[in-house]
C-alpha positions as CSV (number, residue, x, y, z in Angstrom):
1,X,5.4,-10.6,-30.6
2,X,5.3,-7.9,-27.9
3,X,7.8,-5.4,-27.8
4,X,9.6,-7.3,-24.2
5,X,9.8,-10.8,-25.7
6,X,12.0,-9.0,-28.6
7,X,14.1,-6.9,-26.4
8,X,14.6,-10.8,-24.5
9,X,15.2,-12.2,-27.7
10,X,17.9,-10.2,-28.8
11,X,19.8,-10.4,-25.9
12,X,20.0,-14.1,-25.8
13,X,21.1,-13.9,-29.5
14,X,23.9,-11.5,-28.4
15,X,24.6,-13.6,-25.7
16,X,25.0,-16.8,-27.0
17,X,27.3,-14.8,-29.8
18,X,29.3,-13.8,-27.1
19,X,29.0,-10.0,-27.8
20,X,27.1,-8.3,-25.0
21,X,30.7,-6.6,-23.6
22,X,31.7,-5.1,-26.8
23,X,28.4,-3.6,-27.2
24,X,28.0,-2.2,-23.9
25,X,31.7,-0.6,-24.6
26,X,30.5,0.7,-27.9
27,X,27.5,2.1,-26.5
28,X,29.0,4.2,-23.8
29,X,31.7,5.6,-26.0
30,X,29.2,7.2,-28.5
31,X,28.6,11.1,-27.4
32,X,25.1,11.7,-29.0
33,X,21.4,9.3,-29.2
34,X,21.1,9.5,-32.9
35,X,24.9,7.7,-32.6
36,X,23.2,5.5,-30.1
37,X,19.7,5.0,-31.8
38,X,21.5,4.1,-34.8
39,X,24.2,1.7,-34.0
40,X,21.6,-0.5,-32.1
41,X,19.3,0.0,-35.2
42,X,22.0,-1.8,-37.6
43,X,22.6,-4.5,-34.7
44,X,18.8,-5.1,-34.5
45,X,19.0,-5.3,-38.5
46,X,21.8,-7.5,-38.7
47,X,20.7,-10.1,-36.8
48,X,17.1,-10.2,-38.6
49,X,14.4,-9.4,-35.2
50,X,12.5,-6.3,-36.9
51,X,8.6,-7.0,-36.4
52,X,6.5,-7.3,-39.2
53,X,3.9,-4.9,-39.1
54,X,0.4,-6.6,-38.3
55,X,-2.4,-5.7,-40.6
56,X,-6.1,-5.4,-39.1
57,X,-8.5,-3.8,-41.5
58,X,-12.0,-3.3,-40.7
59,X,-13.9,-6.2,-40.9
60,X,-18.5,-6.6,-41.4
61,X,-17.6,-10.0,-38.8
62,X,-15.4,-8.7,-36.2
63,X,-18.0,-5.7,-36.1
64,X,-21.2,-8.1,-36.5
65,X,-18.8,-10.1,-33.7
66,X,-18.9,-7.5,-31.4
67,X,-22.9,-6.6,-32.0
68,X,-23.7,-9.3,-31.2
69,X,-21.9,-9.5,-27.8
70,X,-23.6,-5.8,-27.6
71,X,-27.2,-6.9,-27.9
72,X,-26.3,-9.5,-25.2
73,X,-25.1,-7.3,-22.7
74,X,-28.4,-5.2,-23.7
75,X,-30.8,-8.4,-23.2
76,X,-28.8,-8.7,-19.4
77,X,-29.3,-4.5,-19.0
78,X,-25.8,-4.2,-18.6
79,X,-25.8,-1.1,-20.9
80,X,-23.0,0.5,-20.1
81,X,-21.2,-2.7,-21.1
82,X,-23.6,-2.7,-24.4
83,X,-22.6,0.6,-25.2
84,X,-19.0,-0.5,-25.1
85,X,-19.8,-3.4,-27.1
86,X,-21.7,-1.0,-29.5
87,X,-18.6,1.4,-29.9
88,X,-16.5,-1.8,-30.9
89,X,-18.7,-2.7,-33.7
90,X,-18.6,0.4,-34.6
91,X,-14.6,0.7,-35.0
92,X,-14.7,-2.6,-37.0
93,X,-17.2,-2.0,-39.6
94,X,-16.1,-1.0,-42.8
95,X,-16.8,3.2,-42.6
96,X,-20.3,4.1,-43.5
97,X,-21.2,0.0,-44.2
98,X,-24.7,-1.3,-43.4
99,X,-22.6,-3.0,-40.2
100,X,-21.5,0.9,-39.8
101,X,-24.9,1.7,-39.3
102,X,-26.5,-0.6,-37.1
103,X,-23.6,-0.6,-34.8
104,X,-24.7,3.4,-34.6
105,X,-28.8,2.7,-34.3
106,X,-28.4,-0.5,-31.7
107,X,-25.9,2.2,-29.7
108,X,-28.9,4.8,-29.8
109,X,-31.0,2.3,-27.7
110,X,-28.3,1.8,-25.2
111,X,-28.5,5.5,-25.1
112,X,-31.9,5.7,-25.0
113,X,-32.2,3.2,-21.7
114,X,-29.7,5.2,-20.3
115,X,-32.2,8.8,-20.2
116,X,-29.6,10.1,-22.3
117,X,-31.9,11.3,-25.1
118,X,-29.8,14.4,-26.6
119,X,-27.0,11.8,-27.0
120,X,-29.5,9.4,-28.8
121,X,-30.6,12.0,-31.1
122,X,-27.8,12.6,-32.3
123,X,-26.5,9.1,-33.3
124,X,-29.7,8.5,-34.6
125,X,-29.3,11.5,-36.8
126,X,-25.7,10.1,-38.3
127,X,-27.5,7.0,-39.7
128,X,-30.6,9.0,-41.1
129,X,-27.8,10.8,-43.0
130,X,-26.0,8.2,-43.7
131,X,-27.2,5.0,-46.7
132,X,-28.6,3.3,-43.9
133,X,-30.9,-0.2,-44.0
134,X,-34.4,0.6,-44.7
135,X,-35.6,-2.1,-42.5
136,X,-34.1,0.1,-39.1
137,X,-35.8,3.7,-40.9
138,X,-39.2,3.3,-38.5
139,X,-37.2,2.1,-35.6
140,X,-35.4,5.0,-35.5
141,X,-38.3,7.8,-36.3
142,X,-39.8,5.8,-33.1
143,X,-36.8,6.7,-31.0
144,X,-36.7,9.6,-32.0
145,X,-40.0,11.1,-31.3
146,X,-39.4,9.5,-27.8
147,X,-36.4,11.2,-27.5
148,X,-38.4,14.4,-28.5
149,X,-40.7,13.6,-26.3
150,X,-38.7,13.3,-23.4
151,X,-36.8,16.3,-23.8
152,X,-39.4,18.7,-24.1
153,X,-40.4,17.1,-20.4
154,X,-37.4,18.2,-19.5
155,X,-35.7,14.9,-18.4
156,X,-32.6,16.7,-18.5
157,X,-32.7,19.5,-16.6
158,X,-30.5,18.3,-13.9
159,X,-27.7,17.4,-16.1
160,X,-25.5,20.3,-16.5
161,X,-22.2,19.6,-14.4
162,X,-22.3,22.3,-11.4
163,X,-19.6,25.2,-11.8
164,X,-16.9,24.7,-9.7
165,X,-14.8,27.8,-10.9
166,X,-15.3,29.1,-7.7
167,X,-11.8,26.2,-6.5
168,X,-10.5,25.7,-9.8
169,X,-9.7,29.0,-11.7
170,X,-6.3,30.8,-11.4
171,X,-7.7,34.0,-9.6
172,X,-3.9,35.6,-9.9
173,X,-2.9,37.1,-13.0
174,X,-0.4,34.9,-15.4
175,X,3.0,35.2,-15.7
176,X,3.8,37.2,-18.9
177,X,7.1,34.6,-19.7
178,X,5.5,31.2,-18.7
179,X,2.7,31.4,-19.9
180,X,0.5,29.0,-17.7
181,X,1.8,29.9,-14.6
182,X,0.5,32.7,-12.0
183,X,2.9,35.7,-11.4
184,X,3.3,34.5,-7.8
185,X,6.0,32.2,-9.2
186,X,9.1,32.2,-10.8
187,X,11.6,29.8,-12.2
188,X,15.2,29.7,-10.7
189,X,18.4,27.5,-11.7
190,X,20.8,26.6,-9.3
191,X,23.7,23.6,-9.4
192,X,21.7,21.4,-6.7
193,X,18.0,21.3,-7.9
194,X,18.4,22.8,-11.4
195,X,15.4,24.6,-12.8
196,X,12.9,25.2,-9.7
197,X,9.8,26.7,-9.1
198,X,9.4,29.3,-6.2
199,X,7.4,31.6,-4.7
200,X,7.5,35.1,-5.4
201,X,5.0,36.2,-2.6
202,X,3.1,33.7,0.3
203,X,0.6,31.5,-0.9
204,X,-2.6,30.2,0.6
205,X,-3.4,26.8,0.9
206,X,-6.2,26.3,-2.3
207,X,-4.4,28.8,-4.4
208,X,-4.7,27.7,-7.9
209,X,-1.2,28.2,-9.3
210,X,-0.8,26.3,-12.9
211,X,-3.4,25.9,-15.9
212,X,-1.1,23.8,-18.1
213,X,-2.5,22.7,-21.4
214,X,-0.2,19.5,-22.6
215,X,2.1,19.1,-25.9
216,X,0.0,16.0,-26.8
217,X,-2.0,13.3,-24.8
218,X,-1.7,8.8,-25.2
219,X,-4.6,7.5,-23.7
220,X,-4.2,4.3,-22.3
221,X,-5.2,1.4,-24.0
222,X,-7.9,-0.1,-21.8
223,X,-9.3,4.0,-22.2
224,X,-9.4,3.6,-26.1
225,X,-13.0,2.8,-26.5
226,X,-14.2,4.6,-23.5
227,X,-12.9,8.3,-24.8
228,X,-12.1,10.5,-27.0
229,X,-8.3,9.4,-28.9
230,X,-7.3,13.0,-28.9
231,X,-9.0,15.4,-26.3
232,X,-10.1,13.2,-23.5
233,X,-13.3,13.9,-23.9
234,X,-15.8,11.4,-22.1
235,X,-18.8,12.3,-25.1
236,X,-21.2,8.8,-25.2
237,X,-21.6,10.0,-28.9
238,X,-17.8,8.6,-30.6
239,X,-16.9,8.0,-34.0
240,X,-14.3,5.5,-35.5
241,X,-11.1,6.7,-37.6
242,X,-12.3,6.0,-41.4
243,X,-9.2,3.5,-41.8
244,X,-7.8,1.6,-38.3
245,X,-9.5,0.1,-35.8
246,X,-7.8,1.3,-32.5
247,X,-8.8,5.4,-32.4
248,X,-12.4,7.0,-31.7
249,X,-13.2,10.6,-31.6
250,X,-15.6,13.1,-30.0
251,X,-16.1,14.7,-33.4
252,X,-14.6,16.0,-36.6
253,X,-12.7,18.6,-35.3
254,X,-10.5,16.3,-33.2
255,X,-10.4,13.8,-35.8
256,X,-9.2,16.1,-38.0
257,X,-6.6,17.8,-35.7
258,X,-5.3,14.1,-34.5
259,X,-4.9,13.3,-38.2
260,X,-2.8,16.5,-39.0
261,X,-0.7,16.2,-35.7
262,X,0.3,12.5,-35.9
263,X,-2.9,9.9,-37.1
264,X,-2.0,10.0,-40.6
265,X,1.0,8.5,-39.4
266,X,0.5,6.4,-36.7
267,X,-2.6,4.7,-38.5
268,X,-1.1,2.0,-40.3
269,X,0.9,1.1,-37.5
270,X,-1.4,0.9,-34.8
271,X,-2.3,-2.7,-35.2
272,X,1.2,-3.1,-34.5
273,X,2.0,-1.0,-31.9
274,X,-1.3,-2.4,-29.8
275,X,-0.3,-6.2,-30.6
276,X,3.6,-5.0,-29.2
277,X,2.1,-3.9,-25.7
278,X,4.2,-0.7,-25.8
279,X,4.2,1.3,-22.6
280,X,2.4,4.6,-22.6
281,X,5.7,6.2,-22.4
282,X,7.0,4.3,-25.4
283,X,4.1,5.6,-27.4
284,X,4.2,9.4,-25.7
285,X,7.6,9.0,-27.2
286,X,6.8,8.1,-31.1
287,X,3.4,10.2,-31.3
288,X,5.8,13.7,-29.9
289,X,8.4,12.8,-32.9
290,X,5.8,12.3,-35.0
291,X,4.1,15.8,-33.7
292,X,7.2,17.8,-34.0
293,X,7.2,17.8,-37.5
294,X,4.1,18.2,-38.4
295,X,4.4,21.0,-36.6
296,X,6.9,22.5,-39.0
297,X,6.3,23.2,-42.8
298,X,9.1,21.1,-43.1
299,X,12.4,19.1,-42.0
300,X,14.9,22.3,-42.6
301,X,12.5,24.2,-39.7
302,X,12.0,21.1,-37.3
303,X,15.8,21.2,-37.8
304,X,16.1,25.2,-36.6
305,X,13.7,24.5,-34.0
306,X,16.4,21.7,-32.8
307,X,19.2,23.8,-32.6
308,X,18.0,27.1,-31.3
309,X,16.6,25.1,-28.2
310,X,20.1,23.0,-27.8
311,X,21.9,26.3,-27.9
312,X,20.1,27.3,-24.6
313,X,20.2,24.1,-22.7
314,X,22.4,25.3,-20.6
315,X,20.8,28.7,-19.5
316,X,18.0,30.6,-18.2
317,X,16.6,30.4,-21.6
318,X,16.0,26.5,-21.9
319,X,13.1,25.7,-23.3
320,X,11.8,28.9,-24.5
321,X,11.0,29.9,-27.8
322,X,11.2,33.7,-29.0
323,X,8.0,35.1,-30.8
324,X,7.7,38.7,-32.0
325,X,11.1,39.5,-30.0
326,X,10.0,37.7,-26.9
327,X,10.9,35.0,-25.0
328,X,8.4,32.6,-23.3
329,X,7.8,29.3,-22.3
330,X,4.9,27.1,-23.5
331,X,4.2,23.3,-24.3
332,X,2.8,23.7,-27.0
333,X,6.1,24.9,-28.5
334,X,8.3,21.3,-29.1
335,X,11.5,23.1,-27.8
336,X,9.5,23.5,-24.9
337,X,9.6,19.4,-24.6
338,X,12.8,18.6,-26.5
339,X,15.0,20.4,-23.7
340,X,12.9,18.2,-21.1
341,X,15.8,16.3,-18.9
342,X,16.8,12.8,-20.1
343,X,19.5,11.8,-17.3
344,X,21.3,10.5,-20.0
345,X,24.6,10.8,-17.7
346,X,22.7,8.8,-15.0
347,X,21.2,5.9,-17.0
348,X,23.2,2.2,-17.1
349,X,24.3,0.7,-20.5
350,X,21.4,-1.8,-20.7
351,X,18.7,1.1,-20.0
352,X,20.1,2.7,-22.7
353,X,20.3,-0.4,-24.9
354,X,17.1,-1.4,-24.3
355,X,15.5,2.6,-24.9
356,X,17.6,2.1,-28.2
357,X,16.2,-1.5,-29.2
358,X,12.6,0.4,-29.0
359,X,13.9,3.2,-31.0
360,X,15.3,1.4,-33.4
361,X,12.1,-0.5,-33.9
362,X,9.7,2.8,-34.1
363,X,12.8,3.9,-36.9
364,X,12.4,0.8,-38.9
365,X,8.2,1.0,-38.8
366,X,8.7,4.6,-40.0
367,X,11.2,4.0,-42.3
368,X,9.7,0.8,-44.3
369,X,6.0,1.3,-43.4
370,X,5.2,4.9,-43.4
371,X,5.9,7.8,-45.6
372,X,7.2,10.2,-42.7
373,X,10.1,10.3,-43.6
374,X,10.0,10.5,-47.1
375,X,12.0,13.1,-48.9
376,X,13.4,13.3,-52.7
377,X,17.0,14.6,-51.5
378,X,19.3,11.5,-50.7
379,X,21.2,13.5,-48.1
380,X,18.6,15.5,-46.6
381,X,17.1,12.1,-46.1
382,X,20.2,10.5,-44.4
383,X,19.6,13.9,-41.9
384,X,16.1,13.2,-41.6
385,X,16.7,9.1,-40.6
386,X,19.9,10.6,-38.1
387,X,18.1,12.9,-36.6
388,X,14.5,10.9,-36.4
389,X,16.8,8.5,-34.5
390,X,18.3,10.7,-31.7
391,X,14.8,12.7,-31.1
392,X,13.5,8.8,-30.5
393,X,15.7,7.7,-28.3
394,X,16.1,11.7,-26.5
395,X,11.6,11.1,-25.7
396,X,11.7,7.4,-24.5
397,X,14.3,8.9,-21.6
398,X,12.6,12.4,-21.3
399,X,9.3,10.6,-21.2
400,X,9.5,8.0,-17.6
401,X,11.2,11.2,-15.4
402,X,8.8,14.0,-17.0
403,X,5.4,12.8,-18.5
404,X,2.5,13.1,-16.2
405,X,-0.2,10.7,-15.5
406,X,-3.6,11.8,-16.2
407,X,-6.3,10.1,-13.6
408,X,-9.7,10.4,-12.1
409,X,-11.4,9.3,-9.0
410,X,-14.1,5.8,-10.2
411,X,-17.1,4.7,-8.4
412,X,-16.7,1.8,-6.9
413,X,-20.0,0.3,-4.8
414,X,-21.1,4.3,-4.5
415,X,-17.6,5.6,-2.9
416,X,-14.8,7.5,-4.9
417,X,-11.6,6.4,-3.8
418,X,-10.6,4.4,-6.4
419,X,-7.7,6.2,-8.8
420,X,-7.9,5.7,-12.5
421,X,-5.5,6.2,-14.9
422,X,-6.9,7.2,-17.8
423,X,-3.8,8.9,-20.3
424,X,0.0,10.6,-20.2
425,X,1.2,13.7,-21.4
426,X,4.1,16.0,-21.2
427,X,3.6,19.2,-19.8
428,X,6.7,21.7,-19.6
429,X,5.9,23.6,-16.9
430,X,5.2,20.6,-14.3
431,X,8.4,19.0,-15.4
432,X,10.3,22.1,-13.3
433,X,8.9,21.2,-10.2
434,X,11.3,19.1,-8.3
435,X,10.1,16.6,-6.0
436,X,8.9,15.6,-2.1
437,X,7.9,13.5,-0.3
438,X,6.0,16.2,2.5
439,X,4.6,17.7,-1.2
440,X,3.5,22.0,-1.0
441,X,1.3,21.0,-4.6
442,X,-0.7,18.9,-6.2
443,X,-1.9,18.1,-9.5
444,X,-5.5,17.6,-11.1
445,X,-6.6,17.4,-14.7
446,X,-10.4,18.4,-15.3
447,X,-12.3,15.3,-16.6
448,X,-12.4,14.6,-20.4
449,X,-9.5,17.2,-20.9
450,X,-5.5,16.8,-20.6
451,X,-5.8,20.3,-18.8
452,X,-3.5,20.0,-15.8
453,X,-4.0,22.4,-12.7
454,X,-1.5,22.6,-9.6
455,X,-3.0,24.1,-6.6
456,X,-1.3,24.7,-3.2
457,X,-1.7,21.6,-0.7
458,X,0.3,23.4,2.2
459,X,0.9,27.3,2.9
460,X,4.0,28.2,0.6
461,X,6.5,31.3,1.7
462,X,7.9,33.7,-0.1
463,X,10.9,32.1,-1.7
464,X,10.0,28.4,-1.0
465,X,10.4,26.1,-3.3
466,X,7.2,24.4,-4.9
467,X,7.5,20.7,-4.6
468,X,5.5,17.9,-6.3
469,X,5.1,14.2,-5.2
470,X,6.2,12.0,-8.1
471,X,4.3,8.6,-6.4
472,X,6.7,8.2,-2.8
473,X,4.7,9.6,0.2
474,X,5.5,9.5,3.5
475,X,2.4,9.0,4.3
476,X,2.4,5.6,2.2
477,X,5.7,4.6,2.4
478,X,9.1,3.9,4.6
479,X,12.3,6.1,3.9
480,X,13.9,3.7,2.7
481,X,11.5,2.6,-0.1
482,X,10.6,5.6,-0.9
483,X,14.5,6.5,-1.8
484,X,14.9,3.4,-3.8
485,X,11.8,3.7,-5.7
486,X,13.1,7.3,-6.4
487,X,16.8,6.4,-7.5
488,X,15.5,3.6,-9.5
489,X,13.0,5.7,-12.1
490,X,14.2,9.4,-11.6
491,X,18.1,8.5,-10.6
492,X,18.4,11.3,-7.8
493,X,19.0,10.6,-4.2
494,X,16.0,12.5,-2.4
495,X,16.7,15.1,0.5
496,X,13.5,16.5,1.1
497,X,12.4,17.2,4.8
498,X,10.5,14.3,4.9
499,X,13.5,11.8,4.7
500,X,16.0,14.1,6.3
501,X,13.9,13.7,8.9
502,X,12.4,10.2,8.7
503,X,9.2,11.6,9.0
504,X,7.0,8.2,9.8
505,X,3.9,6.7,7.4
506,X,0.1,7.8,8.7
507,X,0.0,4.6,9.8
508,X,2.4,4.8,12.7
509,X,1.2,8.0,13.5
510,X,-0.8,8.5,16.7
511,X,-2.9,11.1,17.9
512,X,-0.4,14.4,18.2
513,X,0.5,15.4,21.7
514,X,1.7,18.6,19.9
515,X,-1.6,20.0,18.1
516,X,-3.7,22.5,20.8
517,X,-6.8,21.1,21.7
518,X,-8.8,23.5,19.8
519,X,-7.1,22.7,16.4
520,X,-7.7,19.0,17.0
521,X,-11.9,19.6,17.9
522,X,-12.0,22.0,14.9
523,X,-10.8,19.2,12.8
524,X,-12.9,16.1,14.6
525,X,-15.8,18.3,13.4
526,X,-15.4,19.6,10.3
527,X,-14.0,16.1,8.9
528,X,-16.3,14.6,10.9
529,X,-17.7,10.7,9.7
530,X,-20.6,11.9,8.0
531,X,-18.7,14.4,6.1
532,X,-16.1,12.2,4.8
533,X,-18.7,9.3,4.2
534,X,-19.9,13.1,1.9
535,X,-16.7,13.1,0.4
536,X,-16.4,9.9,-0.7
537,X,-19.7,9.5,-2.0
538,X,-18.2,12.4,-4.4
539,X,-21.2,14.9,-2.9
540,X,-20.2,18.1,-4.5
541,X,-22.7,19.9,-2.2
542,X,-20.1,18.7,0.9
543,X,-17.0,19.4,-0.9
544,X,-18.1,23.0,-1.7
545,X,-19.0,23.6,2.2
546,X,-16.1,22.4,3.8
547,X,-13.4,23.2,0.5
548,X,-12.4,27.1,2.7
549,X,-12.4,25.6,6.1
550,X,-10.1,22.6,4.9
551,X,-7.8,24.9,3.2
552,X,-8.0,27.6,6.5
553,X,-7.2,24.5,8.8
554,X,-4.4,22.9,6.9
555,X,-2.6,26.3,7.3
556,X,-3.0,26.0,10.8
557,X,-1.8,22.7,11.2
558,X,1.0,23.8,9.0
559,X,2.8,23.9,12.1
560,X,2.4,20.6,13.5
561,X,3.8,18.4,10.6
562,X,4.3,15.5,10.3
563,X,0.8,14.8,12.3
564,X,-2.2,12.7,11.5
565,X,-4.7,15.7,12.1
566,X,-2.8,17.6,9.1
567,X,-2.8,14.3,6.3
568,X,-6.5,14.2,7.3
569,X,-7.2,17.2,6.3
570,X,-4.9,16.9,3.6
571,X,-7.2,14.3,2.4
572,X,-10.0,15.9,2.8
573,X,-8.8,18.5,0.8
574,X,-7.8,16.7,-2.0
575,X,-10.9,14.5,-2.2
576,X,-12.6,17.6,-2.6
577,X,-10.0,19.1,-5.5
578,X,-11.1,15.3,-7.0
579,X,-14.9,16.1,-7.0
580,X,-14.3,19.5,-8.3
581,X,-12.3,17.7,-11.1
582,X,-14.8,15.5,-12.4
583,X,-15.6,11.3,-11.5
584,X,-16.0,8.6,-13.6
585,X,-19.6,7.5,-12.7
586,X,-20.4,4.1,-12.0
587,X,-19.9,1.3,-14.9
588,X,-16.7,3.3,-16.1
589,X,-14.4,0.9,-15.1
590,X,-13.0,-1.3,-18.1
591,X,-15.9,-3.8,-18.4
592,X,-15.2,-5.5,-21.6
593,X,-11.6,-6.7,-22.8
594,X,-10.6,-6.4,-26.1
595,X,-8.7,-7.2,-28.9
596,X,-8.0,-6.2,-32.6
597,X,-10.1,-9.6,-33.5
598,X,-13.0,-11.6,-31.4
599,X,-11.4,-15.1,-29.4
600,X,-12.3,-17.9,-31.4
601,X,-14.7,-20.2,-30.3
């Protein structure tokens, strides 16, 4: 049953019991989410609609299943779909089984036919260490002398990734206090916007002004066999988690840190939590609890942590920690993420049931089905359940109004204009920046890596406010959408300049009778049709001639806004921050849907 079939079911229980207006008046007269979390936890008990977890062990004919489909695709040279087929097999077969291994030596020819020979080695290597089948031991001494072979031609000289540090590295000094942020900002509170971000001195169009490293990363799941479970990385070369079926990792190191941070938990319940359809922001919420104590020795400091950060909600200090007699702001701290805003006071009684129906049903899997929050002390344990409880239900409302998408740019028939989402993460320093629609900044995360950068779209004065876009453009979108989108998911009622002034979408837009001639030849020629067919070919070569001249004319256009010569260049500009970033080559879009078991024939 997924997780919004439940939620359904329960209310039409209620319902039909008659008790939906007592519920909603109980709910909004508790003060605190572990109050809330656990009042709809006893409801959900009470009338018997807890899950059962789902079991899916790893299985010698899911994995044979899935070859099989693999060698297919590799008859067809479809081998970017083969090697998807391959990494399946691999996730299913019983670790270090004869399956185990062939799934690993049939990958090795996908990776072979694709010229990527260091890759091949290297999976060819794990099942020569490995009890392999004697039958595949001359196939693979064959490969890999052809591998050898190929390499010492050279074949892969061209493949390093050019440098594009040049666009992408913070050339300002960080702030000593936030730790990711350049000195040329500074954070602020005030009644009407809360925390901002502004600028201490001008800034230039390009400027690179955050390197933001997140708490934790959720890939999505259509990503889960395309990428690395816990860094991102895009490495052809993945290996399975020893027990479920549902992670894969770039190598030991990850695997290990994933396991410390939250795996070792969240394995046995994975089956479940994929079979539920749980939002990314559902699951951003579990794995952070789950990460916030294992980041403590133990409950009693998770607790301290807790408190010291609620103590400063209220002032210049939220969200800091203090190390060695200094205050500072960083995500990787969890007080960093707990203090994150959760509109609690804005939010109706059936978003807050319904947050509370999920909680209650992460609580119950990590109560019955996991030892997390096991502990020999009765009453320490009734703390651990309460406060388990509230930090649930506090993440799924931090995590739709402050958890960041993670995307790349996909080749689609040779252009890059398709966006991807690829993962989520919370990053406390992005969370400050308060929203437009006209946005100053924008966002990019480096490919394979939940690094976020935010670099200057527009020239920023000294003591401007920084403003993101959270998804409503003008560009894109009427006023009036855009402001209903907004109140709907992040409950504010936006003011920015671009709905003050009903500034009108691109479309609408003519030529401007306000930009001087000059300006508007300037532009016809730098983003002339060559260059942008350049740009959206992803040709680095292009994006590295024109980044400086983009980033000198949108200054000058600054002016002119709202105009079409200015979102041009905007474009422009942020097509080229998207090369610089990384694409997904061709064949990286989800080829091959899957499930924890092959469909029956």
């Amino acid at each position: 049953m997924i997780i919004d079939h439940l939620y359904e079911g329960i209310l039409l229980k209620l319902t039909t019991q008659g008790k939906i207006k007592d519920i909603s008046s109980k709910l909004l007269s508790l003060q605190s989410n572990d109050e809330r979390a656990l009042y709809v936890y006893e409801l959900v008990k009470d009338l018997d609609c807890f899950p059962a977890l789902n079991i899916v062990k790893k299985s010698d004919n899911v994995s044979t299943y899935y070859r099989n489909q693999g060698n297919k695709c590799f008859q067809l040279h479809e081998n970017l779909k083969a090697w998807q087929f391959y990494n399946l097999a691999l996730l299913h077969a019983p670790f270090n089984s004869s399956n185990y291994c062939y799934a690993l030596s049939n990958r090795s020819i996908i990776l072979l036919a694709l010229k990527k020979f260091k890759e091949c080695l290297v999976d060819i290597d794990k099942v020569l260490a490995l009890e392999y089948p004697k039958e595949l031991y001359d196939k693979l001494l064959k490969r890999k002398e052809m591998c050898k072979e190929a390499l010492s031609k050279n074949y892969n000289k061209n493949e390093e990734r050019p440098d594009f540090n040049e666009f992408m590295a913070m050339k300002s000094t960080k702030d000593p206090r936030y730790l990711c942020a350049s000195s040329k900002l500074e954070v602020l509170f005030t009644e009407q916007f809360g925390r901002q971000v502004i600028a201490k001195e001008d800034i230039n169009v390009g400027d690179v002004l955050v390197e933001e490293e997140p708490y934790l990363v959720v890939q999505l799941k259509s990503q889960f066999i395309l990428s690395c479970s816990y860094c991102l990385s895009r490495n052809l070369n993945l290996y399975p988690c020893e027990s479920c079926c549902y992670a894969l990792y770039c190598s030991a190191d990850c695997k290990d840190k994933a396991f410390k941070e939250y795996h070792a938990v969240e394995c046995q319940l994975m089956a479940t939590l994929f079979a539920m359809d749980f939002t990314k922001l559902e699951l951003l919420a579990l794995r952070t609890v789950i990460k916030a104590r294992n980041d403590h020795n133990n409950w009693l400091e998770l607790f301290k942590t807790i408190s010291d950060a609620e103590v400063n909600m209220s002032n210049e200090l939220r969200g800091h920690v203090k190390l060695d007699d200094k205050w500072i702001f960083d995500s990787k701290h969890y007080a960093t993420i707990h203090t994150l805003e959760s509109n609690i006071d804005k939010r109706s009684v059936s978003d807050i049931f319904q947050k509370s129906v999920t909680g209650a049903v992460f609580l119950k899997f990590l109560k019955e089905d996991t030892n997390f929050l096991q502990v020999d002390d009765k009453k320490l344990y009734e703390t651990v359940v309460k406060t388990v409880a509230g930090m649930l239900l506090l993440h799924l409302m931090t995590s739709p109004t402050n958890m960041h998408g993670i995307t790349s740019s996909m080749d689609t028939n040779g252009v890059f204009v398709k966006e991807v989402n690829l993962a989520s993460a919370p990053y406390g320093y992005h969370s400050l920046l308060n929203h437009s629609c006209a946005p100053n900044v924008v966002r990019y995360n480096k490919l394979g890596s939940g690094r976020m950068s935010l670099i200057a779209l527009r020239p920023i004065k000294k003591g401007m406010q920084l403003f993101d876009n959270y998804g409503a453009h003008h560009a894109l979108e009427q006023r009036d959408a855009r402001r209903a989108n907004l109140k709907f998911q992040y409950k504010f009622d936006c003011i920015c300049e671009a709905c003050i002034n009903d500034w009108p979408a691109y479309l609408s837009m003519g030529p401007s009778i306000h930009v001087p001639a000059n300006l508007k030849s300037i532009k016809n020629s730098l983003i002339s049709k060559g260059v942008i067919g350049d740009l959206e070919k992803g040709n680095s070569l292009t994006a590295k001639k024109v980044f400086k001249s983009l980033c000198s004319l949108c200054k000058n256009l600054e002016p002119y806004a709202p105009c079409v010569e200015l979102l041009d260049c905007q474009e422009a500009l942020k097509q080229c921050l998207a090369i610089f970033s990384g694409l997904l080559s061709d064949g990286n879009e989800i080829l091959v849907p899957w499930t924890a078991l092959p469909p029956k024939d």
